[in-house]
Steps between C-alpha positions, in 0.01 A plus 500: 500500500260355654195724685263419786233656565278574844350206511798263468661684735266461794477154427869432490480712861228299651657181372835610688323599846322130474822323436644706741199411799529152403868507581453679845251204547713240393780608725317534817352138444875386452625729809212337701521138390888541568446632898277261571693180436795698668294539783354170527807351473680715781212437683485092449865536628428681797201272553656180507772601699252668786330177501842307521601711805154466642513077492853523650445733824163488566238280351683173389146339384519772224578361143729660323459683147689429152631791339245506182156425705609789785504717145207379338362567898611791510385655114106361614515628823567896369255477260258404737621789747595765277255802471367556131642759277314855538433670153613831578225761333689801309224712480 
């Protein structure tokens, strides 16, 4: 039998709660990087077909966009307009 003592055992508990934040961490990295190139790619789609409608009725001078530069367009242009993230103070 083996015995721990008090020591060992609030190491073993801080070592769990660390693996435990760097899980919740890792995950909303993932979760983030993962809705973003969903969104850019919706949004490349919807782009390049706006623009495609655009050159047909309206403004014929207006050159059409390819699928992958209406994304990459699209993924510069929200980081550009997208507001910071606000650290949220629990106190």
């Amino acid at each position: 039998m083996v015995s721990i003592d008090y020591a060992e055992a609030a190491r073993l508990i801080r070592k769990g709660r660390r693996a435990e934040q760097r899980g919740k961490a890792l995950e909303g990295c993932i979760t983030g990087l993962i809705t973003t190139t969903i969104a850019a790619l919706s949004g490349g789609f919807y782009l390049m077909i706006s623009v495609g409608i655009i050159h047909r009725d309206w403004i014929h001078a207006l050159p059409t966009i390819g699928y992958w530069r209406a994304v990459l367009l699209v993924f510069l242009l929200r980081g550009v307009f997208s507001l910071p993230p606000t650290t949220k103070d629990k106190s």
